[in-house]
C-alpha positions in Angstrom: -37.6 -32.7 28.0 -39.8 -29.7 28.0 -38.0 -26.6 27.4 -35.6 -28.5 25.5 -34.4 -29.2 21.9 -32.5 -32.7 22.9 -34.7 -34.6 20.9 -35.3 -38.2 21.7 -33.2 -41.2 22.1 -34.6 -43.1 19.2 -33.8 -39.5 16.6 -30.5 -39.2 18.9 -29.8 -43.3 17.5 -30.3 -42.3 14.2 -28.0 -39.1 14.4 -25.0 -40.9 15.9 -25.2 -44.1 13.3 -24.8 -41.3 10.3 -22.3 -39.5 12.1 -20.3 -43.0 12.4 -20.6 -43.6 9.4 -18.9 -40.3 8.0 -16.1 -41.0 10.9 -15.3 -44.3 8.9 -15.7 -43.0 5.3 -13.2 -39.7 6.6 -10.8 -42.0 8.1 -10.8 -44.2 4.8 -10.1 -41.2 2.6 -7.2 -40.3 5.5 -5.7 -43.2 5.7 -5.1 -44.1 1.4 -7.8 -43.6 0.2 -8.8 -46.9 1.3 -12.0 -47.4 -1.2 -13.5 -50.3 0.4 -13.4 -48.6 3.8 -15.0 -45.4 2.5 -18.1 -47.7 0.6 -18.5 -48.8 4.4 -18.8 -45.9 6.1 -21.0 -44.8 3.1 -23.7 -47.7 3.6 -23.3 -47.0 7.5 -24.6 -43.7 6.0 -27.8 -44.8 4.4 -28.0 -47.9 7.5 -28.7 -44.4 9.7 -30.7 -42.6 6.9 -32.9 -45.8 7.1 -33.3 -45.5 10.7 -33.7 -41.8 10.6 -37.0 -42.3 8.6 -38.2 -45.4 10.5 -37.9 -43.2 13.4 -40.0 -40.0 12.0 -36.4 -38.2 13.2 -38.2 -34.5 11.4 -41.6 -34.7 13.3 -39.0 -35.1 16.6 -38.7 -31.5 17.3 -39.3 -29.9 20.4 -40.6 -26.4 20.1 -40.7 -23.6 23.2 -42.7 -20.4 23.4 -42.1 -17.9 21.4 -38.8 -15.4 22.6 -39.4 -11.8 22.3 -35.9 -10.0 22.0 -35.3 -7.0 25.0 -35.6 -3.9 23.2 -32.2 -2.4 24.6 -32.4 1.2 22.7 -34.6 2.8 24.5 
């Protein structure tokens, strides 16, 4: 993935558990609240958190050269 900021599939695993676990705990607060529903989506959550940090998900980062902006003034 040079050239890229994807990131790999093991940070991308991590990302989409978390952001399942907000769709559950948003549809729980939606739909009553429904408590119990929310809790779940809320240990979903730290289930991704955990798997984020197993994973190392901030070393993950993909950096390019440097961009020098076009100097369009002159």
């Amino acid at each position: 993935m040079a050239g890229s900021h994807g990131g790999s599939p093991k940070s991308w695993l991590a990302v989409i558990v978390i952001l399942i676990g907000f769709t559950v705990g948003g549809v729980a607060l939606c739909i009553g609240p429904s408590w119990m529903l929310f809790w779940v989506g809320a240990g979903i959550v730290a289930v991704g958190g955990v798997i984020a940090l197993v994973v190392d998900i901030f070393s993950d980062v993909i950096i390019d050269a440097p961009r020098v902006p076009l100097d369009h003034t002159s």
